[in-house]
N, C-alpha and C positions, 0 to 999 in steps of 0.2 A: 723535251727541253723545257727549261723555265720561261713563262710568260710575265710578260710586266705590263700595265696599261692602267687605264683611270676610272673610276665609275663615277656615280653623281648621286645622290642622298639629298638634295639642295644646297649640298655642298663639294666640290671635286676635292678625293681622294685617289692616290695615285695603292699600283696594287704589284705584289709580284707573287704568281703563282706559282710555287716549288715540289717538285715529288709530290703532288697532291694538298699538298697544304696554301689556306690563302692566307697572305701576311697584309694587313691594309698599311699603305706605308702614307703620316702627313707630315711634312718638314715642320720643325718646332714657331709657334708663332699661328697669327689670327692671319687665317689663309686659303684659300685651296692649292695642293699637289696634283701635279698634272704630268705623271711618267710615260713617256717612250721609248727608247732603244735600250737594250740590254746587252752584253758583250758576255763572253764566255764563262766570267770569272765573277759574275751576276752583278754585277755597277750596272744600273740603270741611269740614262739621261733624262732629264724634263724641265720642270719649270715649275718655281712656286712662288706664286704672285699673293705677296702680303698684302692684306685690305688695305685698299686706299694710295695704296706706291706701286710703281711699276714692277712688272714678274722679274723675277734674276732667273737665272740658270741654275739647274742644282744637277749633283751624282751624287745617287744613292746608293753606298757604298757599308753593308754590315754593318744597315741599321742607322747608320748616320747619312745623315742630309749636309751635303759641304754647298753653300751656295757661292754662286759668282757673278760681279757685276762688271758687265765691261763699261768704262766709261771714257772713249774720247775725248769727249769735249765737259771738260770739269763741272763749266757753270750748266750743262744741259742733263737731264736725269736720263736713261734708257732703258729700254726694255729690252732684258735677254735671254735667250731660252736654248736651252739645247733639245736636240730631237735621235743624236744616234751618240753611239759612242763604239771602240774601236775594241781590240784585246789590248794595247797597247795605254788603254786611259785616254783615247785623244776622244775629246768632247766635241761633237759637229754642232750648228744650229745658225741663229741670225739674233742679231741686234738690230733696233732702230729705236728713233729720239724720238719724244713725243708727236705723234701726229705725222712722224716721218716715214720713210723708206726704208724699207729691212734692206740689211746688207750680210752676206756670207759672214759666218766666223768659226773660229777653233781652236780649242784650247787644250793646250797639255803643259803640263808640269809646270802651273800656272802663269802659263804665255798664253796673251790671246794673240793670234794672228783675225785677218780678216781678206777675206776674196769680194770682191765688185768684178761681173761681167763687162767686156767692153764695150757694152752697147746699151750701159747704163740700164735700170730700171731695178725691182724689185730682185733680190736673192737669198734665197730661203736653202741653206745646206741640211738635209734629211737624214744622208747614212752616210757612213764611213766603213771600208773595208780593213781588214790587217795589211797591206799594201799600202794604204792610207789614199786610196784613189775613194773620192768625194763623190755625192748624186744627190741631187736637189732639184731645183726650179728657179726661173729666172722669168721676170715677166717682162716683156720687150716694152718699146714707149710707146704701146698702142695696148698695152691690159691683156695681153695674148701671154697666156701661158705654156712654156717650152720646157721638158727638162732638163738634165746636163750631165755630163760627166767631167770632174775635175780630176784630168791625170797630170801628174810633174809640169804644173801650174798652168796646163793649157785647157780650154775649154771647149766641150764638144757637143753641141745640141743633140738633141734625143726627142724626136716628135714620132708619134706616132701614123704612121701610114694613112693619110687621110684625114686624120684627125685635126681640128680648129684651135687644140688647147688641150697639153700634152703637162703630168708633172709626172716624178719621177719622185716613191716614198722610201725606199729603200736599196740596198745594192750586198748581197753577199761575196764571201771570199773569191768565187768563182767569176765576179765582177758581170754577172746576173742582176737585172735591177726588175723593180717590180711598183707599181703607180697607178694611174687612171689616166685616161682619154675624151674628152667629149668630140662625136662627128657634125654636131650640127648646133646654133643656138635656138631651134624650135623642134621640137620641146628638147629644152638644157637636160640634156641623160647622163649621166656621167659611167662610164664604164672601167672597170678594173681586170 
């Protein structure tokens, strides 16, 4: 299948590897591209953050870069990034305000919606299935990272067995998710 991901030159390019061919993909503007998730129909999610201004959300879609800015609160600028994307075009990732809290979001048919866990703290949406059931991270009010699965708006921790600090980076159709682990904070190992 086709790969998409980013390299570094001293500068981030985002990249998708096709039938053997590499395409280096950078959204138009003084920047780095920074791609992640890729859906069947090859739209890539990520982020490309213009020098000097907060990252927006881009889908790289047949060569074009369409970017998006979620912005809540008018007078405040944010930074937003998508990390997966769907067969359906639905765009996953997080927004937060300068200096602030990422918060869940997602966007299709240019609606953003947004998820916040109930137990407050950071949330970061990673992948998106065709079902549109969501897997992310969520960091409780003590910096303990947990991951999640969002099905028909309910939330369901996902820690690994033992483990201090759990996220979750992806989730296929088969609603299989796939992340890292760390068991101890000496020495910080992180496992996958």
């Amino acid at each position: 299948g086709d790969i998409s991901g980013t390299y570094n030159d001293g500068k981030n390019h985002g990249f998708l590897l096709s039938r053997g061919t590499f395409t280096q993909v950078d959204c138009p503007g003084d920047g780095a591209t920074v791609l992640r998730g890729i859906n069947s129909a090859g739209d890539i999610a990520g982020v490309f953050t213009p020098t000097g201004k907060p990252a927006q959300a881009v889908v790289w879609s047949r060569g074009v870069c369409t970017l998006s800015e979620y912005r809540p609160e008018v007078s405040r600028r944010t930074a937003t990034a998508f990390f997966g994307i769907n067969d359906d075009g639905v765009a996953v990732g997080r927004w937060s305000t300068n200096g602030g809290s990422s918060h869940g979001l997602a966007y299709s048919k240019g609606t953003f919606s947004r998820n916040d866990h109930s137990a407050g703290g950071n949330v970061i949406n990673w992948g998106i299935n065709n079902a549109g059931d969501i897997a992310g991270i969520v960091n409780d009010g003590y910096g303990v990272s947990h991951g999640f699965l969002l099905r028909n708006g309910r939330f369901t921790q996902v820690d690994f067995p033992g483990a201090i600090w759990t996220q979750i980076r992806g989730m296929n159709n088969s609603g299989q998710v796939v992340g890292a682990y760390v068991v101890s904070n000496t020495p910080f190992v992180m496992h996958g």
